[in-house]
C-alpha positions in Angstrom: 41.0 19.7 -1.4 38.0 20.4 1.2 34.6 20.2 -0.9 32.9 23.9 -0.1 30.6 23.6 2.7 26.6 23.3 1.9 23.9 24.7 4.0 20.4 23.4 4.3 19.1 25.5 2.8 21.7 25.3 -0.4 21.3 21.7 0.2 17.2 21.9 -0.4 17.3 23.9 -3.8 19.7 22.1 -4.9 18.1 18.5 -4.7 14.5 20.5 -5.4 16.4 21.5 -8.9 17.9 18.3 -10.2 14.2 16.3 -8.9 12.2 18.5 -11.3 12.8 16.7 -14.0 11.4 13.2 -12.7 9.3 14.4 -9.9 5.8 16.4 -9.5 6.7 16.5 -5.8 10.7 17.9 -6.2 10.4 20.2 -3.4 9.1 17.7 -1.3 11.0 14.8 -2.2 14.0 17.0 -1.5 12.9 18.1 2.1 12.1 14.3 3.3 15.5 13.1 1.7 17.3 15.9 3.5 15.8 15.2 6.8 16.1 11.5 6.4 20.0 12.5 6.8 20.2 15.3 9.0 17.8 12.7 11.2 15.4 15.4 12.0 11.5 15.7 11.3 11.4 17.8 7.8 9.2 20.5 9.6 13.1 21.6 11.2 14.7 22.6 8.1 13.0 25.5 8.2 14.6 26.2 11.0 17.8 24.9 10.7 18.3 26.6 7.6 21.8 27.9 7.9 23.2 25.2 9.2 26.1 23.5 7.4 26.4 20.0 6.3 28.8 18.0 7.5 31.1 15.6 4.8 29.2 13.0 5.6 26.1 14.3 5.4 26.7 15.7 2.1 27.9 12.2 0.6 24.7 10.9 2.3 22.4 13.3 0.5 24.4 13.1 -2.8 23.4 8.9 -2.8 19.7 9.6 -1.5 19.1 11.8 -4.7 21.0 9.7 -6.8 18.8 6.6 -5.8 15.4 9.0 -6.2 16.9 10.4 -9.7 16.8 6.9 -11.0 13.3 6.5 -10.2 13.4 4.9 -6.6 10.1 5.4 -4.3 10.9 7.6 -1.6 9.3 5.1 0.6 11.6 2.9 -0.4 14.7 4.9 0.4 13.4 6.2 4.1 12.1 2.9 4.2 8.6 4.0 5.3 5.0 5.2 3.9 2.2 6.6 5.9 -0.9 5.3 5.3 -4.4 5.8 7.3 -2.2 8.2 9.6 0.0 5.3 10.3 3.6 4.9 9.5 4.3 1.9 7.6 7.7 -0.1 7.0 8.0 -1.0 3.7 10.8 -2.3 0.9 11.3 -3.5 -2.6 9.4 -6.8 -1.4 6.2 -4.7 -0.7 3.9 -2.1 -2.4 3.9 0.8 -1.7 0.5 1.9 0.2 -1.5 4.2 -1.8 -3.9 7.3 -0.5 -6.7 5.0 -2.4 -6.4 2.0 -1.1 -7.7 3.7 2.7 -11.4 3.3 0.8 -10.9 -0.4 1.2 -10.6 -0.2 4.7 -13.3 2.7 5.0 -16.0 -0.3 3.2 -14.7 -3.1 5.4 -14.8 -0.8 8.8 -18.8 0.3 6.9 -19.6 -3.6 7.2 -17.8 -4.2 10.6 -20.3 -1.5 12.4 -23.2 -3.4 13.3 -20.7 -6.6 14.5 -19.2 -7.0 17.9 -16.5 -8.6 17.3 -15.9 -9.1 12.8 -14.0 -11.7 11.5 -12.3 -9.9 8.7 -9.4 -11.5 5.6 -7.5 -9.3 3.8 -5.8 -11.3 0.7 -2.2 -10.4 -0.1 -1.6 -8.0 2.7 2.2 -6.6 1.6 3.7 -4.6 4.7 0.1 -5.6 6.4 -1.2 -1.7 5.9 -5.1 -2.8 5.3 -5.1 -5.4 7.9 -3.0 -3.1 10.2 -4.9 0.1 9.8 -7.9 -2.3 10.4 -7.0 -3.9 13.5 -6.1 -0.4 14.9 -9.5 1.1 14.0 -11.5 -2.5 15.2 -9.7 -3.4 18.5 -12.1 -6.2 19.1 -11.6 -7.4 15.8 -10.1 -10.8 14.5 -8.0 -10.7 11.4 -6.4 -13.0 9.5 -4.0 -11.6 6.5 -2.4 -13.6 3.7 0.6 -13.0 1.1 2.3 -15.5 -0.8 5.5 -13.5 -0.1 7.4 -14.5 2.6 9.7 -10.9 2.4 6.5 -9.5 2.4 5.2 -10.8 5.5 8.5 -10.6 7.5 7.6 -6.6 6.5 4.1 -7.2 7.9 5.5 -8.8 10.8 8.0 -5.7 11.8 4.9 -3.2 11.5 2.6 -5.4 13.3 5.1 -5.6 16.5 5.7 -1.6 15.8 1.7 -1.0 15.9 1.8 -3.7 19.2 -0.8 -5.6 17.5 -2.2 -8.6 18.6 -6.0 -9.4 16.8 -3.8 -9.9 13.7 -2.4 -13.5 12.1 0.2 -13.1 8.9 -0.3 -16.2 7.0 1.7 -17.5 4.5 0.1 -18.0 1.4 -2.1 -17.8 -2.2 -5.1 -15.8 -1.7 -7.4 -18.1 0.1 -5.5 -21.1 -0.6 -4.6 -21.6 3.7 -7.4 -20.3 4.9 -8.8 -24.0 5.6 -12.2 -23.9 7.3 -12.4 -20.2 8.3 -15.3 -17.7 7.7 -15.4 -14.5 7.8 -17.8 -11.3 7.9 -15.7 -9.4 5.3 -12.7 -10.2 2.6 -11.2 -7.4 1.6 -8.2 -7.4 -0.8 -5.6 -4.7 -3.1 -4.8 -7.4 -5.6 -2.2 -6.9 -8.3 -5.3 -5.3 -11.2 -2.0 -3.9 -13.8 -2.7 -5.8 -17.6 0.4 -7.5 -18.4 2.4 -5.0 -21.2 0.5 -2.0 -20.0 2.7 1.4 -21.0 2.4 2.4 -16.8 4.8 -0.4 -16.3 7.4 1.4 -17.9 7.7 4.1 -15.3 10.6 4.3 -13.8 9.0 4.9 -10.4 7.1 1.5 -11.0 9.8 -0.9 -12.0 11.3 -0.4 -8.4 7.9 -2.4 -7.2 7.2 -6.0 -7.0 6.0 -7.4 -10.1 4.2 -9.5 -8.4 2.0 -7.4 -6.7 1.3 -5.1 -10.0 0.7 -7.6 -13.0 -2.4 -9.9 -13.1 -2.3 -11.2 -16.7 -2.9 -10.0 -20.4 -5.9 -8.5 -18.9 -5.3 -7.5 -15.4 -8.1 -9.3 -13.9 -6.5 -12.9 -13.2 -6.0 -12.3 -9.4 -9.1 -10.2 -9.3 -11.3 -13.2 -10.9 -9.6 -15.8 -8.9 -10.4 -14.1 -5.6 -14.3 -13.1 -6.4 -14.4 -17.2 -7.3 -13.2 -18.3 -4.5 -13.8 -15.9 -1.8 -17.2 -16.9 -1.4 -16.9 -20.4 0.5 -15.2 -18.3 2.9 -17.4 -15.8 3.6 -20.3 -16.0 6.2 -23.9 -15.7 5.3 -24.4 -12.0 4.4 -20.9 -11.6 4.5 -19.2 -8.8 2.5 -16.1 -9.0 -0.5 -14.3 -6.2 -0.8 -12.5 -5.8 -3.6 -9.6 -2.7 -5.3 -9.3 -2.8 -9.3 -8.1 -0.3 -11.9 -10.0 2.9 -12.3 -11.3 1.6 -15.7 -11.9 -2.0 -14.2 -15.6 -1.5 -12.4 -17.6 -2.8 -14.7 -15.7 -5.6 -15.8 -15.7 -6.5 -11.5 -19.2 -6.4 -11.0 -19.6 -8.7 -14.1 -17.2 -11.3 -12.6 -19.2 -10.8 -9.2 -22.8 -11.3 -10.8 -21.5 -14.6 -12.6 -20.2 -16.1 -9.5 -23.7 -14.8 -7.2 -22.6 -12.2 -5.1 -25.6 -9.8 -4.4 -25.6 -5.9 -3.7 -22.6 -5.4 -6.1 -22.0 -1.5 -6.3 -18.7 0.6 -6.8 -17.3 3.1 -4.8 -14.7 5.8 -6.2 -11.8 7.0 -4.6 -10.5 10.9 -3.3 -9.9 11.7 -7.3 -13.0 10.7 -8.3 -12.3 7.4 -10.3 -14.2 3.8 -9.9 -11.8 2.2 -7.6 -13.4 -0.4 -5.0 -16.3 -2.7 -5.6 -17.9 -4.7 -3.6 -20.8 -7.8 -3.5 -22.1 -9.6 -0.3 -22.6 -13.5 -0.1 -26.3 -14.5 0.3 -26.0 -18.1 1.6 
């Protein structure tokens, strides 16, 4: 037996109902699904919302919700993020970009003003969206952008050549570990800042993401301390560190940057209001 034919429209309160339960964004998590296999921009269904799905389809949008019902990113299932305006590839090798992290690159651009032609890090770049939305906004601009990952970078790689991008080298690699002899006017970074245990970690939208770019120890400052320690034989004279933590992290930041001598520490908070990015400036 035929199944009954569904209509987009059928097709979008029905995956909008069954996403309530795990979603804040049902509605919307429905629409992008939907379009994602009706291969249309969402701003269509609207307009296309009579039309009947085909078997296919239907199967298609049946497995899509399935995989967002069990707490899957939508980014991961379309396989993209926006971020800075920018679409980003991303997978399950990568974080996914968050609206906060654009204040790290709005700093880093702040210290890049005044310079013709900055030498800027970013440390553990994921699908490359700081160093990317960077390079796009700094033409002139040299960038060098690390991960330890290598599916990470081969991510980074694949947006870089879709962004036709050319002031930016994806290095393999801890932290600062290969950056050899290089200086640079800022270091910016989104380092894993999650405390090892933390209750967040038992979302299911969260376990989809690479540990590795979430935990940082029992206190979720390890990667965090290591960079602020080492970043500063890298960094020219009057060069800037740029750094993302927890909301409730700040304080505990600008302490690691005063022991290890940066000056003009200060915090900056993010679109909801929360301490999210701090940053110090090497003297010598």
């Amino acid at each position: 037996m035929n199944s009954p034919t569904v209509t987009v429209e059928q097709a979008r309160r029905a995956g909008s109902n069954r996403l309530q339960s795990i979603s804040d964004t049902a509605k919307l998590d429905a629409d992008i699904i939907l379009s994602e296999v009706m291969l249309m921009h969402r701003n269509m269904l609207n307009m296309m919302s009579h039309v009947e799905l085909s078997a296919v389809q239907q199967n298609n949008f049946e497995t899509l919700l399935s995989r967002r019902m069990a707490g899957e990113p939508i980014a991961y299932i379309t396989g993209s993020k926006e971020f800075w305006s920018l679409e980003f590839c991303v997978s399950p090798a990568t974080l996914v970009p968050r609206p906060e992290t654009e204040l790290v690159v709005e700093r880093t651009m702040v210290h890049c003003n005044d310079l013709d032609s900055p030498d800027i890090a970013d440390l553990g770049t994921g699908c490359g969206a700081i160093a990317l939305a960077l390079a796009v906004e700094l033409g002139r601009s040299n960038i060098v952008a690390t991960d330890i990952s290598k599916e990470a970078l081969q991510v980074a790689r694949q947006n870089q050549r879709n962004l036709n991008l050319e002031n930016v080298a994806l290095i393999q690699g801890d932290w600062t570990d290969t950056l050899s002899t290089m200086r640079f006017d800022v270091i910016a970074s989104n380092p894993p800042y999650i405390r090892k245990g933390d209750p967040c970690l038992t979302d299911i939208f969260m376990q989809h993401e690479p540990k590795l770019a979430l935990i940082a120890g029992m206190d979720g400052l390890s990667a965090i301390r290591r960079i602020i320690q080492s970043s500063m034989r890298y960094l020219n004279p009057g060069g800037w560190l740029v750094v993302e933590h927890g909301f409730d992290q700040a304080e505990a930041v600008r302490k690691i940057m005063m022991r290890n001598c940066y000056a003009d520490i200060c915090t900056f908070e993010d679109l909801a209001g929360l301490p999210r990015v701090t940053e110090g400036r090497a003297l010598s």
